[in-house]
C-alpha positions as CSV (number, residue, x, y, z in Angstrom):
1,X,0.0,0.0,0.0
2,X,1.6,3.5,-1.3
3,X,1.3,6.0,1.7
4,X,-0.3,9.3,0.7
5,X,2.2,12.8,1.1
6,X,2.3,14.5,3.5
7,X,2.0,18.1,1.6
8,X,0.1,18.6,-1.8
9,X,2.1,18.4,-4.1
10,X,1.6,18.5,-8.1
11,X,4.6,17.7,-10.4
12,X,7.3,17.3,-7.4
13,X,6.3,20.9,-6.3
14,X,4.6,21.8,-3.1
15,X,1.5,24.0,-3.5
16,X,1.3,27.1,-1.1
17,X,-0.8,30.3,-0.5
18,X,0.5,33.3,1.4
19,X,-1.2,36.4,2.1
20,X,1.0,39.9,1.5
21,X,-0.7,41.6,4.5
22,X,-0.8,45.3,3.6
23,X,-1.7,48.6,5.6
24,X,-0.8,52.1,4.9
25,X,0.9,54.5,7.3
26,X,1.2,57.9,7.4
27,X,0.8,57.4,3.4
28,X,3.0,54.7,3.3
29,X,1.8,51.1,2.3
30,X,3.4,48.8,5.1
31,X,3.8,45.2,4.6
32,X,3.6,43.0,7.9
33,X,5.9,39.7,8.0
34,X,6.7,37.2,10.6
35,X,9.4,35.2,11.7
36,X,9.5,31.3,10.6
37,X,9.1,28.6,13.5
38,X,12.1,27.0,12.5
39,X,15.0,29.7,11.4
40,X,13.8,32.4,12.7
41,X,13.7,33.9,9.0
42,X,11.4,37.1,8.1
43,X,8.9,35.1,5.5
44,X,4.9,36.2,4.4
45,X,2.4,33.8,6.3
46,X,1.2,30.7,4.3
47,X,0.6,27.5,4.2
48,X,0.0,24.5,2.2
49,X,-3.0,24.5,0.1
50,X,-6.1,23.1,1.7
51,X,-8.8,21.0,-0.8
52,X,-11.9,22.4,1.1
53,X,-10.1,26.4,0.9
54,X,-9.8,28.5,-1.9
55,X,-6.8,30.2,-2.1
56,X,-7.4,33.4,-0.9
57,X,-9.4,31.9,2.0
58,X,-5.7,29.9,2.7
59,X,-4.3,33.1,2.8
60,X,-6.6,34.9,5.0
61,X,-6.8,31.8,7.6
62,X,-2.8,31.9,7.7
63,X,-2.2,35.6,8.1
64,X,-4.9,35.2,10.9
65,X,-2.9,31.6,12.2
66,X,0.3,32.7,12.0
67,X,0.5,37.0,12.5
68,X,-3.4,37.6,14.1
69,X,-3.7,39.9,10.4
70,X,-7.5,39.9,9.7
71,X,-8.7,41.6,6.8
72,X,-9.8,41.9,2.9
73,X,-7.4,39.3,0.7
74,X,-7.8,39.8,-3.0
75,X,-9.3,36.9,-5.5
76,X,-6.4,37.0,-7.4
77,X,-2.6,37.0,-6.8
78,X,-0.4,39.7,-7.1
79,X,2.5,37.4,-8.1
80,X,4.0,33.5,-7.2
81,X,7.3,32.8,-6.1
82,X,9.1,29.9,-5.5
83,X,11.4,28.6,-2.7
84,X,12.7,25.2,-1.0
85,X,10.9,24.2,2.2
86,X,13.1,22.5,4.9
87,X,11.6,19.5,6.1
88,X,13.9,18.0,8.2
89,X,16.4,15.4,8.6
90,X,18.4,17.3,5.6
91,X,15.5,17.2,3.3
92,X,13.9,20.0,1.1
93,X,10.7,20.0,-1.1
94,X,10.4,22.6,-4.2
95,X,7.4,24.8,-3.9
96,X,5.9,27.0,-5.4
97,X,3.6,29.9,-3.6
98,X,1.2,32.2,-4.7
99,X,0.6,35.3,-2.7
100,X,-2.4,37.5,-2.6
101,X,-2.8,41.2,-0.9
102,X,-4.8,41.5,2.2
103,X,-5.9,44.9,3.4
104,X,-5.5,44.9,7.1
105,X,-8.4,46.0,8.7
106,X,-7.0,45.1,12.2
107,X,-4.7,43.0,14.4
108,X,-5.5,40.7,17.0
109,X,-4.2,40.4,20.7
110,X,-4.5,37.0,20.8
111,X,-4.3,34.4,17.7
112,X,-2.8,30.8,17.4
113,X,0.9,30.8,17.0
114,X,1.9,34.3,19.2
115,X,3.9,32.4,21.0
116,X,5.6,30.7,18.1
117,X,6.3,33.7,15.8
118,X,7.3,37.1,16.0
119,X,5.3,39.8,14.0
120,X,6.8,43.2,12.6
121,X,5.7,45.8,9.9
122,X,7.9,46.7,7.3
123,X,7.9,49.0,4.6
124,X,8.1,46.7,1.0
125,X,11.8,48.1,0.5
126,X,12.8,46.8,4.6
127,X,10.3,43.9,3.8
128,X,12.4,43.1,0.5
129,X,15.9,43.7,2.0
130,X,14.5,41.6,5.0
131,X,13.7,37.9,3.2
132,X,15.8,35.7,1.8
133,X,13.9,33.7,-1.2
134,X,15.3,35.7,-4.0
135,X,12.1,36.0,-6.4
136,X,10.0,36.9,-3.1
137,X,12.3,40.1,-2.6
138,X,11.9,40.4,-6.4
139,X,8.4,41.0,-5.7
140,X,8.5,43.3,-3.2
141,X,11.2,45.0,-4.7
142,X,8.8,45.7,-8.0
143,X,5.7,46.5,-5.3
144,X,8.2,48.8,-3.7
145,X,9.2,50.6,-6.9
146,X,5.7,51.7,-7.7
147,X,5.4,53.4,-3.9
């Protein structure tokens, strides 16, 4: 009997949604990011696509999961990029993530992982010069540009 994976995955490429939570300050749009659980890295919240979610509903239920961001997240993505996931024990998985905005109406005190991740706003040129997948900074670099 073949087990099933563990992460959806089409093609040898893990499938993720990731919301780019957005709020503008004193006329500047603000991007908030939080830490990974297992670097420590500055990443976007996502997660692996869920059969019974739509994508942008993924995004929304991650930024609330993993940075308490609740707000409007747009039908369509802004842009994909793509990076390798750690899995442990040495191991990586290719994946490929799209992201789509959300307009932060508001933050919460309490959501599921505040004790597992830190949460900071940036503005897209920090946020760009603060991750490390290359095609995500891309991104932000080109959202920055139009500022």
């Amino acid at each position: 009997m073949a087990s099933r994976p563990r992460y959806p995955v089409r093609a040898g490429i893990g499938q993720q949604s990731a919301a780019l939570p957005l709020a503008q300050r004193d006329g500047q749009a603000m991007v908030l990011l939080v830490t990974s659980r297992d670097t420590g890295r500055w990443v976007l919240p996502k997660g692996w696509v869920e059969p019974r979610l739509s994508r942008p509903a993924l995004a929304a239920k991650e930024a609330f999961e993993e940075a308490g961001a609740i707000g409007e997240v747009a039908p369509a993505p802004i842009g994909r990029y793509a990076y390798r996931k750690r899995l442990g024990k040495g191991r990586t998985l290719p994946c490929t993530v799209e992201v789509f905005v959300m307009q932060v109406q508001r933050l919460a005190d309490r959501w599921p992982e505040r004790r597992q991740r830190v949460r900071r706003w940036f503005t897209l040129a920090e946020a760009a010069a603060a991750v490390t997948e290359a095609e995500l900074t891309g991104l932000l670099s080109q959202l920055a540009a139009r500022e």
